[in-house]
Backbone as XML, in Angstrom:
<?xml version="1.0"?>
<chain id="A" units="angstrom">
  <residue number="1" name="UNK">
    <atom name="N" x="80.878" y="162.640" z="102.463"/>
    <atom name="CA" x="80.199" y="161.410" z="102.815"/>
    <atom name="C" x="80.639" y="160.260" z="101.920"/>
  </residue>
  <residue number="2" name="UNK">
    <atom name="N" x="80.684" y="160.460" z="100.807"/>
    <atom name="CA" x="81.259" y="159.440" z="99.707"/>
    <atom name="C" x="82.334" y="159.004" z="99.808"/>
  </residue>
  <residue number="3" name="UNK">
    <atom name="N" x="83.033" y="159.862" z="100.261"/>
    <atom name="CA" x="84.945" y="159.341" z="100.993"/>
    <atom name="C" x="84.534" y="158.797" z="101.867"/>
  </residue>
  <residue number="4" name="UNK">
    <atom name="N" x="84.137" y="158.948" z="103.214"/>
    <atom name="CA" x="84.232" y="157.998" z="104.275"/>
    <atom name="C" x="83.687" y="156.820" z="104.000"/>
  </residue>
  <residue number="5" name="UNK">
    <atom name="N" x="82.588" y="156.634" z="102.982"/>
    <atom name="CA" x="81.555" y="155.503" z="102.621"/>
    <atom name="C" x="82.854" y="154.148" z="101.694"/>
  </residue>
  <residue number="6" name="UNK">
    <atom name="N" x="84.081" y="155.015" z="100.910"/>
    <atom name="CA" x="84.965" y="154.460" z="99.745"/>
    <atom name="C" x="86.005" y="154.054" z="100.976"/>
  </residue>
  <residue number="7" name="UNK">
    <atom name="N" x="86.349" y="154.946" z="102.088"/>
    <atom name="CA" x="87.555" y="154.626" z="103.035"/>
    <atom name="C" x="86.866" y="152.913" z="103.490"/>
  </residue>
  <residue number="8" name="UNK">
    <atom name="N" x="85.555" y="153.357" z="103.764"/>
    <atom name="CA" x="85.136" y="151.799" z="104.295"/>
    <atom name="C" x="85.070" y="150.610" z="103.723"/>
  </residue>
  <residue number="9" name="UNK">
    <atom name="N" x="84.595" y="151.090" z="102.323"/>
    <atom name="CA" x="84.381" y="150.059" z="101.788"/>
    <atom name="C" x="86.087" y="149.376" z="101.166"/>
  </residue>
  <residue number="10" name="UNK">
    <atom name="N" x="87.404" y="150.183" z="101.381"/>
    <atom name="CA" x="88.973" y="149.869" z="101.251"/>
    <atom name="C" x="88.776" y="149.099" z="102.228"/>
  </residue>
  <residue number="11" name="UNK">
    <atom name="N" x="88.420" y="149.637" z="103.146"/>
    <atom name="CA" x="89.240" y="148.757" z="104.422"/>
    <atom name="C" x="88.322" y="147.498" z="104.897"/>
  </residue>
  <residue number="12" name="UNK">
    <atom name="N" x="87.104" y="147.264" z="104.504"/>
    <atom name="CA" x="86.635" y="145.626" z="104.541"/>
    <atom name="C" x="87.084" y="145.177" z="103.437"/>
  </residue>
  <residue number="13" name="UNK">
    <atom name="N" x="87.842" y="145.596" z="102.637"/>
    <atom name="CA" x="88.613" y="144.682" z="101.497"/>
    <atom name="C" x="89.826" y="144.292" z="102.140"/>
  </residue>
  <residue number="14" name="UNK">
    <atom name="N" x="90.293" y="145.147" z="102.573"/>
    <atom name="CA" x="91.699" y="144.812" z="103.243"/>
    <atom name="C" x="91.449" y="143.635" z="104.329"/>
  </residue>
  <residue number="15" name="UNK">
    <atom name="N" x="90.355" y="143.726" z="104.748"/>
    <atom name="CA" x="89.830" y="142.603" z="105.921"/>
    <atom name="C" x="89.943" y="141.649" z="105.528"/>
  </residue>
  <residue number="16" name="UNK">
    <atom name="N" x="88.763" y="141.207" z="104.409"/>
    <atom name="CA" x="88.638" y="140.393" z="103.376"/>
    <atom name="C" x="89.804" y="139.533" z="102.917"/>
  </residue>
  <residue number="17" name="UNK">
    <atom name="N" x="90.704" y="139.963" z="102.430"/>
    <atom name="CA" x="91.991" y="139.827" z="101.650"/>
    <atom name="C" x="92.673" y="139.530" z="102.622"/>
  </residue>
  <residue number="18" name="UNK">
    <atom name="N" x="92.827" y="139.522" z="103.507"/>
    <atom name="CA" x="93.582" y="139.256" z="104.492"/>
    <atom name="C" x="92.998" y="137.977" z="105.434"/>
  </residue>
  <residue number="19" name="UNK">
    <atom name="N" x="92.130" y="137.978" z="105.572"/>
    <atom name="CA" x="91.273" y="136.491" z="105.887"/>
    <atom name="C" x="91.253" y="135.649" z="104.760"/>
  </residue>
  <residue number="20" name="UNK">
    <atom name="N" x="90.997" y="136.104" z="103.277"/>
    <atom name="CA" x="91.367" y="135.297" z="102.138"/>
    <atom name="C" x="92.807" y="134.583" z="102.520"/>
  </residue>
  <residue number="21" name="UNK">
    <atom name="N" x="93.872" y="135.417" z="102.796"/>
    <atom name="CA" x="95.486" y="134.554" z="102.699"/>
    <atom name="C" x="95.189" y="133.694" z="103.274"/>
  </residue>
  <residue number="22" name="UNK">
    <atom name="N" x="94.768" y="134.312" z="104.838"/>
    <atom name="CA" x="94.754" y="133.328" z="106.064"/>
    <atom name="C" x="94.300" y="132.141" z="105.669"/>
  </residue>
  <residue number="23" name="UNK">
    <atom name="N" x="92.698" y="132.155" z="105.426"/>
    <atom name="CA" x="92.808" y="130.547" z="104.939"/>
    <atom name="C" x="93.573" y="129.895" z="104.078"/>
  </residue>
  <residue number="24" name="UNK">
    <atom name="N" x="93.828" y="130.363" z="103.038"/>
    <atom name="CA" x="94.549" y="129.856" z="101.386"/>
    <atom name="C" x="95.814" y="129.302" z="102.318"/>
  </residue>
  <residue number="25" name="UNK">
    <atom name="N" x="96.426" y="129.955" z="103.290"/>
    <atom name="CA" x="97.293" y="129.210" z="103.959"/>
    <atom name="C" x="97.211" y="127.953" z="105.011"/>
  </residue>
  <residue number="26" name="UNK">
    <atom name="N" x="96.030" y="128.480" z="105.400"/>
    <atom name="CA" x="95.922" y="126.663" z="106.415"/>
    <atom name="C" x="95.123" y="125.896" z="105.483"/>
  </residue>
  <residue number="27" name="UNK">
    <atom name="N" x="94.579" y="126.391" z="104.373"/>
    <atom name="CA" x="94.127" y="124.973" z="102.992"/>
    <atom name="C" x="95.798" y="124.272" z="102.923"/>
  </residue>
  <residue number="28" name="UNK">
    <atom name="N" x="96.329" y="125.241" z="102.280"/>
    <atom name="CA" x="97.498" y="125.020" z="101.890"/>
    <atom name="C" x="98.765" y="123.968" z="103.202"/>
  </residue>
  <residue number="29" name="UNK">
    <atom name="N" x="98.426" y="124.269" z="104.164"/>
    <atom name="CA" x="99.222" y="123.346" z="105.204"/>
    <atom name="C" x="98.604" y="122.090" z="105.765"/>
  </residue>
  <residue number="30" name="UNK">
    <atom name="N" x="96.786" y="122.142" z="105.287"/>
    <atom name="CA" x="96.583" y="121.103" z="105.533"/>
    <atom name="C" x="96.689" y="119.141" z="104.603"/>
  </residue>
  <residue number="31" name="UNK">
    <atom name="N" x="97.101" y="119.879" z="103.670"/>
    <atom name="CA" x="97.950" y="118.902" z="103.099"/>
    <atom name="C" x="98.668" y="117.749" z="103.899"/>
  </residue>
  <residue number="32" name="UNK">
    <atom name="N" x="99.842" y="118.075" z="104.754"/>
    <atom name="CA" x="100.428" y="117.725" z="105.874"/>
    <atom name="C" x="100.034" y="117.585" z="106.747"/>
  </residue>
  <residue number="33" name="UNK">
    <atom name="N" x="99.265" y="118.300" z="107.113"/>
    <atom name="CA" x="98.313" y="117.802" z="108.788"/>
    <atom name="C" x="97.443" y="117.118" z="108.536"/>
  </residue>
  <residue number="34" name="UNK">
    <atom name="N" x="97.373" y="116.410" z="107.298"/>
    <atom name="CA" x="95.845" y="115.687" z="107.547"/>
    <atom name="C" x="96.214" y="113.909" z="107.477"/>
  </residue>
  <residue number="35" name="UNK">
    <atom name="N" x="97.552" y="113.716" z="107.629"/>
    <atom name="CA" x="98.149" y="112.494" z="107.195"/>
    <atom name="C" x="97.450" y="111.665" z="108.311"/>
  </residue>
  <residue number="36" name="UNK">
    <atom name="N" x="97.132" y="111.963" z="109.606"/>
    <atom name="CA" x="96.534" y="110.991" z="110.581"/>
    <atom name="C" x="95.020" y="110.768" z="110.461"/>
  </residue>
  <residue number="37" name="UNK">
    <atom name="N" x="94.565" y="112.028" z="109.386"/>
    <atom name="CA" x="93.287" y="112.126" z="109.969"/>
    <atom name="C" x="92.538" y="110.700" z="108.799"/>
  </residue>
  <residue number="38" name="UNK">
    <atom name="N" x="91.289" y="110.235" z="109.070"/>
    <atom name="CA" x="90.862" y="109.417" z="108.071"/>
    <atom name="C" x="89.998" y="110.112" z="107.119"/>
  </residue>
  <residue number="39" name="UNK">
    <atom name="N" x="89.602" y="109.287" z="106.026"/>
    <atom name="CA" x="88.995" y="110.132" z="104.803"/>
    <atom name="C" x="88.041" y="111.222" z="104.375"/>
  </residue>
  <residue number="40" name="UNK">
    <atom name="N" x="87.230" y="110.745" z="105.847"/>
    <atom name="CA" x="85.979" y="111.546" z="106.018"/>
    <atom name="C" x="86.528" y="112.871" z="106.796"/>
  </residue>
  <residue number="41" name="UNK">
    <atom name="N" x="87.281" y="112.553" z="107.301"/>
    <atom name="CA" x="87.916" y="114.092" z="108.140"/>
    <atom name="C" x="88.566" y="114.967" z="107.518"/>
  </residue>
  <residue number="42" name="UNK">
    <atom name="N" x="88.867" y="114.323" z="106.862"/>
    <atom name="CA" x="89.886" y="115.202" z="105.697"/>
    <atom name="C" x="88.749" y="115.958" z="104.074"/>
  </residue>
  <residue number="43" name="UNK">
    <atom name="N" x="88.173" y="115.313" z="104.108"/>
    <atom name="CA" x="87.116" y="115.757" z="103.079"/>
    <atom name="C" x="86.153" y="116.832" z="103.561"/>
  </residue>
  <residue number="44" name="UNK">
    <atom name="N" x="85.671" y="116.474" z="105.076"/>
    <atom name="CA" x="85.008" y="117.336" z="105.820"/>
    <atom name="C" x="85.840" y="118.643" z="106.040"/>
  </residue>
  <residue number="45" name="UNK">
    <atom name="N" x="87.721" y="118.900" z="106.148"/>
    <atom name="CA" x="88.076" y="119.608" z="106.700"/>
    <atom name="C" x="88.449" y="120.614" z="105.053"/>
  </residue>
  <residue number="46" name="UNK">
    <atom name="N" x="88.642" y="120.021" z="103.930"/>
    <atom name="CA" x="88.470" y="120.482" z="102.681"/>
    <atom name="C" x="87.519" y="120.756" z="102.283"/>
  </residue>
  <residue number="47" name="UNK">
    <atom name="N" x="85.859" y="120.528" z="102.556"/>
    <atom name="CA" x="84.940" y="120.944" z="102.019"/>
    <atom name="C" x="84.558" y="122.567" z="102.778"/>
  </residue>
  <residue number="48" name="UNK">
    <atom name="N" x="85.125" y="122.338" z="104.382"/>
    <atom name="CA" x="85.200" y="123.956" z="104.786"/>
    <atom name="C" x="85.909" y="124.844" z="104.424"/>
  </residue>
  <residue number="49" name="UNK">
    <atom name="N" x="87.169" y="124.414" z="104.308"/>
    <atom name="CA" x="87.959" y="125.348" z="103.363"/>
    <atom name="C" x="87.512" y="126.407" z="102.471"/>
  </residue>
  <residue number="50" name="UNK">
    <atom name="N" x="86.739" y="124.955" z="101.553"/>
    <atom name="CA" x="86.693" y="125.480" z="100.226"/>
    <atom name="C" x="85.275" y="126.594" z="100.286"/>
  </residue>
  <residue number="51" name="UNK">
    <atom name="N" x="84.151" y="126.597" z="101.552"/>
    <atom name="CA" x="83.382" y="126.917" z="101.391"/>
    <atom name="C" x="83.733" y="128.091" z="101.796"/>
  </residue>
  <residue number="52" name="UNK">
    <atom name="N" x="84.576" y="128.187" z="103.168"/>
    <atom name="CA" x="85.185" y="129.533" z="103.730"/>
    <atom name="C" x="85.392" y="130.274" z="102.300"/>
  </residue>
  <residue number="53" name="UNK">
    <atom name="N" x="86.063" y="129.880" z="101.485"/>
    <atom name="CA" x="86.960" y="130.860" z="100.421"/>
    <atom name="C" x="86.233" y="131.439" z="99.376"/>
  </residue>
  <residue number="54" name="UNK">
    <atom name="N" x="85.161" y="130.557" z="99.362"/>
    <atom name="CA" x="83.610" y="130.967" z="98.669"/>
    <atom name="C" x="82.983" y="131.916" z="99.012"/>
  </residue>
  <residue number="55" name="UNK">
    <atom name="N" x="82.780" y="131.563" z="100.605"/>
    <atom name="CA" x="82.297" y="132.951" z="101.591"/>
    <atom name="C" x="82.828" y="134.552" z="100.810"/>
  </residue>
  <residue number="56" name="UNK">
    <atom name="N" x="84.557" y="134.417" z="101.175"/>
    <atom name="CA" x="85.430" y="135.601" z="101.087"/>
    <atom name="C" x="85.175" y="135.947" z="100.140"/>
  </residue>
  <residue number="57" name="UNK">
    <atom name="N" x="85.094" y="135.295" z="98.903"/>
    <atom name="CA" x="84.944" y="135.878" z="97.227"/>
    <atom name="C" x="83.280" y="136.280" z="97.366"/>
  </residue>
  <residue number="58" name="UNK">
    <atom name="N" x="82.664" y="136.284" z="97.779"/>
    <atom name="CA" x="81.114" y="136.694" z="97.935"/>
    <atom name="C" x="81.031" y="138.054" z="98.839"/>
  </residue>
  <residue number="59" name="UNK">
    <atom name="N" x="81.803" y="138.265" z="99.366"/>
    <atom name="CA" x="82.275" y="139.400" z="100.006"/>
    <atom name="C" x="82.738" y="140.156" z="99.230"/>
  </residue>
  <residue number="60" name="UNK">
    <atom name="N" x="84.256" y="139.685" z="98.435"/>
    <atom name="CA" x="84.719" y="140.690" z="97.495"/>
    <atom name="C" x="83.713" y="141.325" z="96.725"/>
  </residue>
  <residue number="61" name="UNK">
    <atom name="N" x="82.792" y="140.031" z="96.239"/>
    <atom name="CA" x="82.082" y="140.658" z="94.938"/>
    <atom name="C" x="80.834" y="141.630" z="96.015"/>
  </residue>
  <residue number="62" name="UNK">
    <atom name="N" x="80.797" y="141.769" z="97.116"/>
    <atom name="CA" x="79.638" y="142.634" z="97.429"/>
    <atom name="C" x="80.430" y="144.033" z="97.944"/>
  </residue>
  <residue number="63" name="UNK">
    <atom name="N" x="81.938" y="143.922" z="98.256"/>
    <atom name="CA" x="82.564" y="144.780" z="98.180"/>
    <atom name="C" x="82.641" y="145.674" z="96.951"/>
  </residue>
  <residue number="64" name="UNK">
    <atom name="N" x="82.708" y="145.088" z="95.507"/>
    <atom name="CA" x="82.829" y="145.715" z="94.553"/>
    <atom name="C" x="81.575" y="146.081" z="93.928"/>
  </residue>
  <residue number="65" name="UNK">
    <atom name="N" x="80.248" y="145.078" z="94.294"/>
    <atom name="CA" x="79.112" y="146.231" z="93.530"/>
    <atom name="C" x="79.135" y="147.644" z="94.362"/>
  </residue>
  <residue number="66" name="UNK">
    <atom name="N" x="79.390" y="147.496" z="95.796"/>
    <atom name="CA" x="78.705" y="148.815" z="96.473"/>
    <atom name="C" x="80.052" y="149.653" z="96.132"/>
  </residue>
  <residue number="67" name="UNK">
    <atom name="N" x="81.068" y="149.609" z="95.796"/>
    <atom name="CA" x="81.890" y="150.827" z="95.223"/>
    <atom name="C" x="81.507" y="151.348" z="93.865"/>
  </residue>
  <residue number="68" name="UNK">
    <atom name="N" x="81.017" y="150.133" z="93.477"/>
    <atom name="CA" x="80.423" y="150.691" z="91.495"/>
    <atom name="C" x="79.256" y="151.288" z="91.991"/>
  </residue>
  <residue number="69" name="UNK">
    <atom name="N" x="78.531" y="151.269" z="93.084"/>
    <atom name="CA" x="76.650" y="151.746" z="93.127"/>
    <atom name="C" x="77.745" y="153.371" z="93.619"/>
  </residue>
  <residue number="70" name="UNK">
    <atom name="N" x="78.688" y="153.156" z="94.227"/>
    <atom name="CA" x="79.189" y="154.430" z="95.126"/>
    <atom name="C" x="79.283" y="155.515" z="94.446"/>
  </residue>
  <residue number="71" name="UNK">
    <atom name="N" x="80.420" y="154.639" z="93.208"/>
    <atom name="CA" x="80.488" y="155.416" z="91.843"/>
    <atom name="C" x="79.523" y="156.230" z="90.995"/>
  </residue>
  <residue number="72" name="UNK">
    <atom name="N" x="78.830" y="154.987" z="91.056"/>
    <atom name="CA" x="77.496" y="155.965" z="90.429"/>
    <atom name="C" x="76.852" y="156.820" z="90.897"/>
  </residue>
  <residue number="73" name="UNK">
    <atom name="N" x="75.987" y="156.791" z="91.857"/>
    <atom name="CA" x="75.698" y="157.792" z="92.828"/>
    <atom name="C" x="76.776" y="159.300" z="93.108"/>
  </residue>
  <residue number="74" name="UNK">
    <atom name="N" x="78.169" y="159.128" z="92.755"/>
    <atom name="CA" x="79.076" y="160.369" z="92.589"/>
    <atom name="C" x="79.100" y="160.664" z="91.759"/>
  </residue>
  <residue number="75" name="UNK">
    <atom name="N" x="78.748" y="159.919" z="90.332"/>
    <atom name="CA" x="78.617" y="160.738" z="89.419"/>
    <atom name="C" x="77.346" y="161.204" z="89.062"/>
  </residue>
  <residue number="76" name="UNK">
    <atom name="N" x="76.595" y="161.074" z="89.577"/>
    <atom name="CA" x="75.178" y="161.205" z="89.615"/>
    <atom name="C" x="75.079" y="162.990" z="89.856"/>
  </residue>
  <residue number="77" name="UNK">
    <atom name="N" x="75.513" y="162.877" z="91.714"/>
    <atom name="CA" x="75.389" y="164.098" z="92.324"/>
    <atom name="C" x="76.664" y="165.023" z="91.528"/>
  </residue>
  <residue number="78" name="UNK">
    <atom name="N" x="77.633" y="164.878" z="90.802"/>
    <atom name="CA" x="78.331" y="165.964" z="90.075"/>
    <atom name="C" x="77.667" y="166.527" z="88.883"/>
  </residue>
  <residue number="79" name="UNK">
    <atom name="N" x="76.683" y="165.462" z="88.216"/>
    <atom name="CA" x="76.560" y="166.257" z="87.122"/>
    <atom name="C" x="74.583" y="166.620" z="87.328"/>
  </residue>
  <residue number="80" name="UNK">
    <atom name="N" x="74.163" y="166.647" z="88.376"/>
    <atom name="CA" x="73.089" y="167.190" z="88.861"/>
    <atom name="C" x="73.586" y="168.911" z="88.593"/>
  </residue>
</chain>
């Protein structure tokens, strides 16, 4: 049960991390695409960004307590 619980909790990291690039890359291109837009659009389209990427790291970090609670709980039941 603890493996399938650790396989899962890999692979919404891999999710994670991979939606992390994704944005870090259209932050990163909107540099250039935002030359038409006016100030407020461009601030509006950087303040999502930045909140998206906030999101993802709030994820990581809930990715990594429940592998440390996982941890514990396995070492729990070994030395029962």
């Amino acid at each position: 049960m603890f493996m399938q619980v650790a396989i899962g909790a890999i692979g919404i990291g891999i999710v994670l991390m991979v939606g992390y690039l994704i944005i870090a890359q259209v932050r990163a291109s909107l540099g250039s695409a935002t030359t038409n837009l006016g100030v407020n659009e461009t601030a509006n389209l950087t303040s999502a960004m930045r909140s998206t990427q906030n999101t993802i790291f709030a994820g990581f970090a809930l990715v990594a307590v429940g592998i440390i609670v996982l941890a514990a709980f396995g070492l729990i039941n070994i030395f029962q």
